[in-house]
N, C-alpha and C positions, 0 to 999 in steps of 0.2 A: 504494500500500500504506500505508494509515495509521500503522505502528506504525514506519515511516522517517522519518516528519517528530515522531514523537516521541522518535526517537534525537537529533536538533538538539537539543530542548527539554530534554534528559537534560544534553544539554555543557555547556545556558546554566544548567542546575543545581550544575551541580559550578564552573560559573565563582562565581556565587554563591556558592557553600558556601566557594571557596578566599577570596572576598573578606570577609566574616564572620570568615574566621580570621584575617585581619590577614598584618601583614608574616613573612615563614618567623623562626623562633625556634627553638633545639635544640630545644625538646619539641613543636614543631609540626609540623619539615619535613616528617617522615615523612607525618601525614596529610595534609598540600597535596601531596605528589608522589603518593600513591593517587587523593586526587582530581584533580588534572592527566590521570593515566595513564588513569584512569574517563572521565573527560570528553574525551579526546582518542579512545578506542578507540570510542566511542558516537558519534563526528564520524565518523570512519573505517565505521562499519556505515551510519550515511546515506548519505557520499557514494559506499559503496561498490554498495549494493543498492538503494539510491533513484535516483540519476545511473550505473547499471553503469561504474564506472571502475577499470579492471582494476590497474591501476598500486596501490591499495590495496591490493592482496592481500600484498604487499613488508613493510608498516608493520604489518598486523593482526597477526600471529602473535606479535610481541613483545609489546605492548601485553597480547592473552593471557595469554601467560606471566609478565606481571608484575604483573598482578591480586593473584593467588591466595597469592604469599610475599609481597604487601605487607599484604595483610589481614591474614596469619597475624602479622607483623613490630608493625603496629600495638594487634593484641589484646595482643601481648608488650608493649605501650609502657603499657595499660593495668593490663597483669596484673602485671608487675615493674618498671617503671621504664624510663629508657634503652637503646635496642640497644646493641651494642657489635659490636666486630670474632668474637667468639663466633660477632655470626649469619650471619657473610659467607656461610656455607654456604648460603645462599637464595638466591645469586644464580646455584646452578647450573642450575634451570629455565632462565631467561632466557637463560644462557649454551648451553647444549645444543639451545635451539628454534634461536638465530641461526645453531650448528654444521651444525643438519639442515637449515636452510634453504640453506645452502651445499651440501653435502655428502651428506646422507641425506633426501631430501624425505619417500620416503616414512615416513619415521618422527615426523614433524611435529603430524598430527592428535595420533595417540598421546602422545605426548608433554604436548599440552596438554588432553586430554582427563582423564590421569592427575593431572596439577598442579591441575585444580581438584578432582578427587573426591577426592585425596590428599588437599590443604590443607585441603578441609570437614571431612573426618575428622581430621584434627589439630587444627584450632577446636574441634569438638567434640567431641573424647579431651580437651583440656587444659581445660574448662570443667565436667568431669563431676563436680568437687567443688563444683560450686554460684556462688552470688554470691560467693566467699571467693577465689574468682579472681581476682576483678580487683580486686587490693588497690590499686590505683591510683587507681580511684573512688568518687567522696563515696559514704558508705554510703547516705544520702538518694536516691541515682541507682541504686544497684548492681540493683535489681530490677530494674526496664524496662532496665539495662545488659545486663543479662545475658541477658534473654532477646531484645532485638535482635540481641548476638551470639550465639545461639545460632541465630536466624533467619538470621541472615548463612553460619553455616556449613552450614544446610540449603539454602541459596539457592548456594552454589558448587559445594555437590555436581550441585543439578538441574540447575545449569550446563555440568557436566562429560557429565551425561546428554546435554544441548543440545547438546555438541559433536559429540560421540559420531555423534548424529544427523544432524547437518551432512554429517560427511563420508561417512555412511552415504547418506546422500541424493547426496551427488555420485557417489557410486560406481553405484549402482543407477537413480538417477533423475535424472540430468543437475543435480542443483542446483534441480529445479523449487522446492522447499519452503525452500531453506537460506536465501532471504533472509528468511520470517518466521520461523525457528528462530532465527536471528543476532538480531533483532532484540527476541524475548523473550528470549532469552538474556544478551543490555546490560541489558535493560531491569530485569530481577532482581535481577542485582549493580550494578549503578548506583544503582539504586532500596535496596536494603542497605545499600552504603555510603553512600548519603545519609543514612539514618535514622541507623545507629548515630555517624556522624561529628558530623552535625547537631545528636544528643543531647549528645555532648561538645563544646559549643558553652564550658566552660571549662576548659581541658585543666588536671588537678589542679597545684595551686601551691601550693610547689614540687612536683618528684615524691620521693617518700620515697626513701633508701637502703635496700638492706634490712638487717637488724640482721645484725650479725655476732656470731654466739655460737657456744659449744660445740652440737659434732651432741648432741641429744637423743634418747632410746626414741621410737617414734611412739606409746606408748599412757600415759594418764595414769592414773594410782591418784585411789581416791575422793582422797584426802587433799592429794594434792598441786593436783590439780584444783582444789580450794576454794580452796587458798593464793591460789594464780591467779587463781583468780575474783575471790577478794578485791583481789589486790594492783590487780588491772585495773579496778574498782569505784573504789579508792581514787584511781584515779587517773582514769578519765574526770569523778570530781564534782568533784577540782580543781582551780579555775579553770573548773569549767563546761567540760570540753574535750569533754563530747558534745552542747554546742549549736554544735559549731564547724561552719559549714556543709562547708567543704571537708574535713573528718576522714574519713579512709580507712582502710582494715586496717591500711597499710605505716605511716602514723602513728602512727597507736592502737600497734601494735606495739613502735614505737622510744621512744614516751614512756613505754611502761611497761618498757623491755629486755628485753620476752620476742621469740620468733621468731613470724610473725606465725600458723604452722602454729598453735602451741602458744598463741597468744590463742584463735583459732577453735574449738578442742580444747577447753580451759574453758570456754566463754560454752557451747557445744554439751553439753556434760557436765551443766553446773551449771543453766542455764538452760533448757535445752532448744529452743534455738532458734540460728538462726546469727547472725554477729555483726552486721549490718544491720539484723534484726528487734530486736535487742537494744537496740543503741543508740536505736533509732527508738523503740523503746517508751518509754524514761526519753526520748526529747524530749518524745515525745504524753505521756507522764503531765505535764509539766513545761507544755505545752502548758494542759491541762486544768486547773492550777489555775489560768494565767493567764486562761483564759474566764471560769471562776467568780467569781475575784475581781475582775474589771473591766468595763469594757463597750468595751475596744479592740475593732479591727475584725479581723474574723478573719485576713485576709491580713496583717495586723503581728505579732497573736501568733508565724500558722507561719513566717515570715523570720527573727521571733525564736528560734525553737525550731531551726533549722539548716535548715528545710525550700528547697526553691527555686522549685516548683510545687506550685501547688495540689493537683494530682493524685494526688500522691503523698501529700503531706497526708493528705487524704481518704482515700485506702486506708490508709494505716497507721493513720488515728486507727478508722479503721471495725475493721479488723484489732482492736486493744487495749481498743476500745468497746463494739461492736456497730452504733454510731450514727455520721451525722459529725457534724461538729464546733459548726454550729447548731444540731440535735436535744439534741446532746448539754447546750448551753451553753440553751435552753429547757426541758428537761428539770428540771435539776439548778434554776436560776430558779425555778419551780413551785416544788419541793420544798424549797426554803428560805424562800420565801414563805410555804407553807404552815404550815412549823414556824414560825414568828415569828408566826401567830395563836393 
């Protein structure tokens, strides 16, 4: 069956991915134990459905259930900062599979079939406000952030479907199909969290506090909105704090003391756009005079301007342009050429 000798290849990815991250650090560990947990359950469906060794069936079902609240645990590491003992409550999955696996088998499947289609729909219930979620990362990132993890949480539902199916299949049809179920089934969420982990190749440094202020109204008045907008204006031009590559919501929020709700709220109000198209746009405008006026090479401009990929460059200067950034830097050439005869 080909797609067993691609669960090995899956392990020796997430072996990579953990050595990339370097040595575990408070704001690492959590994604090196998701991918240990990734890459050890994707060992277990090879040697379980590729060598039939029944003896795995013991180890799988945890491995399962600890997927699905570690994904949800790490989007939290992105979106606020630090777990804390707040989130111990996720560790009741894992705990209630080990229970049934003693005690209630039959209740097993169910159990983790609910934890992954539960936690996709909790990724994405708490992502439903946009890239302003995950104030944790560079605004520069947060668009392909967001919608990886947004991928990620459609990718745990169809997983929960996968399961579903699994033991649907043992029940009615001896298992004939469950080893390539299982094994697109790793291959989805293995493959998710490769992508969104692999993006966060620098986990934000440091991770921000969130601001602690007075509860505010959630709706803002024209007037008070501008204040905002202004005081938030004033404070990303100084010191240049919106070339800073790593600047996220949770920063942007604490250098100016507003709550980070109520940044997003004015730049959204005043601007008309969310605070990552915002800030991107004064880099790309900032961007754009340094093409005109020089002949640097474009990849030093965008590094300069907060960017980290090219890619993303490119969409946003296209986004604020229409053009990217050689068109645009040939263009604007011409036309001052032209004026000087």
């Amino acid at each position: 069956m080909p797609l067993i000798p691609l669960s090995f290849l899956l392990s020796l990815l997430c072996v990579v991915l953990l050595i990339r991250l370097g040595r575990p650090q408070p704001r690492r560990w959590l994604l090196q134990l998701l991918l240990l947990i990734c890459g050890w359950q994707s060992l277990l469906v090879g040697i379980r459905f590729g060598y039939q060794q029944p003896w795995v069936v013991l180890w799988q079902p945890l491995g399962a259930a600890l997927i699905p609240p570690l994904c949800y645990l790490v989007l939290m590491l992105y979106a606020r900062g630090p777990v804390g003992w707040r989130d111990i409550g996720h560790l009741l999955l894992p705990l209630l599979t080990l229970l049934a696996q003693w005690k209630a088998l039959f209740a097993l499947d169910g159990l983790i079939v609910v934890g992954y289609l539960g936690y996709g729909v909790a990724i994405l219930g708490y992502l439903r406000r946009g890239e302003n979620s995950l104030q944790q990362v560079a605004l520069a990132d947060s668009w392909l952030s967001y919608r990886l993890w947004c991928g990620l949480g459609g990718l745990l539902i169809i997983s929960g479907f996968a399961e579903l199916a699994i033991a649907l299949d043992y029940a009615l049809l001896a298992g004939h199909h469950a080893g390539a179920l299982a094994a697109i089934g790793n291959v989805l969420v293995v493959v998710g969290v490769a992508l969104v982990l692999g993006r966060g190749r620098e986990q934000p440094e440091p991770i921000e506090p969130p601001v602690q202020t007075a509860s505010v109204s959630v709706a803002l008045d024209a007037e008070e909105g501008e204040l905002w907008f202004q005081q938030i204006n004033q404070r990303l031009l100084q010191d240049d704090l919106y070339l800073e590559p790593n600047l996220n919501l949770a920063r942007l929020a604490r250098k100016t003391g507003l709550p980070a709700r109520k940044v997003s709220q004015a730049i959204n109000q005043q601007a008309g756009m969310n605070v990552s198209q915002y800030v991107n746009q004064l880099r790309i405008q900032q961007a754009a005079e340094w093409l005109l006026g020089s002949e640097r090479p474009i990849t030093e401009v965008m590094r300069q301007a907060g960017f980290s990929t090219k890619s993303n460059f490119n969409r946003e200067f296209l986004r604020v342009y229409g053009v990217n950034p050689s068109e645009w830097r040939k263009r604007n050439h011409q036309l001052v050429n032209a004026s000087r005869l």
